[in-house]
N, C-alpha and C positions, 0 to 999 in steps of 0.2 A: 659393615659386616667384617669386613679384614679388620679394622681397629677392633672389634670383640672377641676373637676369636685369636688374633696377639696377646690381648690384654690377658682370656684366661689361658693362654700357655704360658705368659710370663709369672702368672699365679701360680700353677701346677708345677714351674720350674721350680719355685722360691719355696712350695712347700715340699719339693722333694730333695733340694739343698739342706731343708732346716733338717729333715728327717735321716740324712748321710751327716751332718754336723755333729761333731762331740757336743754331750752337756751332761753337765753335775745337776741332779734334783736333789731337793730336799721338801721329804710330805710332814707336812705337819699334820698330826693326826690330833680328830674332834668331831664333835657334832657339829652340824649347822642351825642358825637358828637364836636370837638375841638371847631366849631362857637361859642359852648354855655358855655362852660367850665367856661368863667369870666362872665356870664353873673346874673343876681339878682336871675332868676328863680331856678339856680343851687347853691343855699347857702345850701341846704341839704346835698349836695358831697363834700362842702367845710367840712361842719363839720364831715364827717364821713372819711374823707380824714386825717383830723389831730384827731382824734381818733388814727385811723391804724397807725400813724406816734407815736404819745404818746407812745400807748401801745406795740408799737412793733409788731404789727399782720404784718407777712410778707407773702406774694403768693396770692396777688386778682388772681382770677382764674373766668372763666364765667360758669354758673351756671343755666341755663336755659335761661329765661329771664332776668336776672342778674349778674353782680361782684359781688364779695363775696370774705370776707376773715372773717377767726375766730380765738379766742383763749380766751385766760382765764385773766379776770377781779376779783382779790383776787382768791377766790372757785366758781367764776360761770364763763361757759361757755355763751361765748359772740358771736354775729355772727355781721357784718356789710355788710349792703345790699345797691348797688347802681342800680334802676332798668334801664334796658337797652331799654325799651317801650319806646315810647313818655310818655307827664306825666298824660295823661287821662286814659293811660294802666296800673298804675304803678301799682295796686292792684293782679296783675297778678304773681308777683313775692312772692306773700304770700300762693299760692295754696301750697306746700309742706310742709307749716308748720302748716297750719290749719288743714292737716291728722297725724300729732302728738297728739299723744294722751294723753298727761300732759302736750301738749302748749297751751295756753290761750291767747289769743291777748287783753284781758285786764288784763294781768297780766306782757306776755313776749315780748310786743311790745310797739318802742317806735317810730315815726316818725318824722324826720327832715323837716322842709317845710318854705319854705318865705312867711312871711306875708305885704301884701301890707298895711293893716291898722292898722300896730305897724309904729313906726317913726325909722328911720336908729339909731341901736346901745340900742333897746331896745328888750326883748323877753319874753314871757310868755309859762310857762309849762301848760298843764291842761291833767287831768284823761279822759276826755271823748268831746262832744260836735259834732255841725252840721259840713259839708264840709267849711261854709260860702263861698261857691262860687267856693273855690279851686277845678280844676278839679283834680289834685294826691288825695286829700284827697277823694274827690267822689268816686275816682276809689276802693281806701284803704275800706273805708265804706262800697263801695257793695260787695267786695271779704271777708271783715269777717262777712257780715250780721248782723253788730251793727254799733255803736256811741261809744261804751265804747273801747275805746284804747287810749291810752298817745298820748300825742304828743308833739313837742317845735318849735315853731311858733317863728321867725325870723324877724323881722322890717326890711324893705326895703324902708319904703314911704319915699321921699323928704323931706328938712325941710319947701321946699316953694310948698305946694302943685300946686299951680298954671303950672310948670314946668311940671309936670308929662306927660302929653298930653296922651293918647291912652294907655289904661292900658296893651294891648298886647303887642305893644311897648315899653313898660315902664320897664316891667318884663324881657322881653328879649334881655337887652339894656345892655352892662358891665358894672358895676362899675365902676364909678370916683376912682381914685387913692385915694383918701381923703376916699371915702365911702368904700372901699375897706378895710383900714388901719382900722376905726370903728369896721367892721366887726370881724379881723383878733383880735381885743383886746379883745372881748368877747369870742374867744375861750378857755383859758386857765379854763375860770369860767364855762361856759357851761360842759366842761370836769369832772370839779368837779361833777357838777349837774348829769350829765349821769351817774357818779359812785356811788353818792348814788340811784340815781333813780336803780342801780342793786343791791346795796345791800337794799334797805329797800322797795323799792316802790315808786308808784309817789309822794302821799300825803305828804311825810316827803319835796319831791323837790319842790312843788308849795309851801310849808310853809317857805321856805329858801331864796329858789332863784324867787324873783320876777321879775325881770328883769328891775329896774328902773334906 
């Protein structure tokens, strides 16, 4: 009886350490679900996908509303969040970090999201800003009760807008092989960017990496 009742204080100790400990997230925002897996709206999982691969983070495990996997980038502790909502829910996956008490989501978050009005193969970071429409970013906005959090917006638009047709179609449509291949070449640089954005903050990444 005394070894169980060690055992879950030494549990309830370890998770109220984790929960006092600094950590950088980054959500990669998307649907769950294999239909969706290649599709444009899902470029947030792709990039948090080769993150995990990079860095060597091994065991996504679920997590509430979420996969998750974590470990260490230099001296900070990192987490990688792909949320498992629909994408108008995705802000649901940030309640446990917002009850940390020296996490700041304009400090410790950073959000992966496609952008339908960047052009395929280009991307911008910014500190702060509106949803512009995106329902993940909507959801993100009303669960930290601000605007001010990172984020790296993703170009998905066509080169020939015309083509586009129905923009909920458009989003949830897979990649061309050809736009696929775009995508896949801005990883290695985006990668860069995410590891300064943990070691110094956004401002040094929007001044670097403009995504041109």
């Amino acid at each position: 009886m005394l070894r169980f009742l060690f055992g879950r204080g030494r549990a309830a100790a370890e998770r109220a350490a984790e929960r006092d400990e600094s950590m950088k997230v980054i959500v990669g925002l998307g649907n769950p679900g294999e239909e969706y897996a290649r599709t444009r709206h899902n470029v947030g999982w792709w990039v948090v996908d080769h993150l995990a691969d990079v860095w060597r983070f091994d065991g996504w495990r679920k997590d509430g509303d979420a996969r998750v996997v974590s470990g260490t980038v230099g001296s900070a502790k990192v987490r990688l969040v792909k949320p498992l909502t629909y994408m108008n829910l995705s802000g649901a996956v940030l309640r446990p970090y917002m009850r940390r008490p020296f996490w700041s989501a304009a400090t410790d978050l950073i959000v992966v999201v496609d952008e339908v009005a960047l052009p395929l193969g280009r991307y911008r970071f910014r500190s702060k800003g509106s949803a512009g429409g995106h329902n993940g970013l909507k959801s993100i906005e009303a669960a930290v009760g601000s605007q001010e959090y990172a984020r790296l917006r993703i170009g998905i638009a066509p080169e020939d807008p015309g083509r586009r047709g129905a923009l909920a179609d458009y989003v949830l449509d897979e990649f061309g092989k050809r736009e696929a291949t775009v995508v896949r070449e801005l990883l290695p640089e985006l990668t860069e960017a995410l590891e300064l954005w943990i070691r110094s903050g956004i401002l040094p990444v929007m001044n670097r990496y403009t995504g041109n």
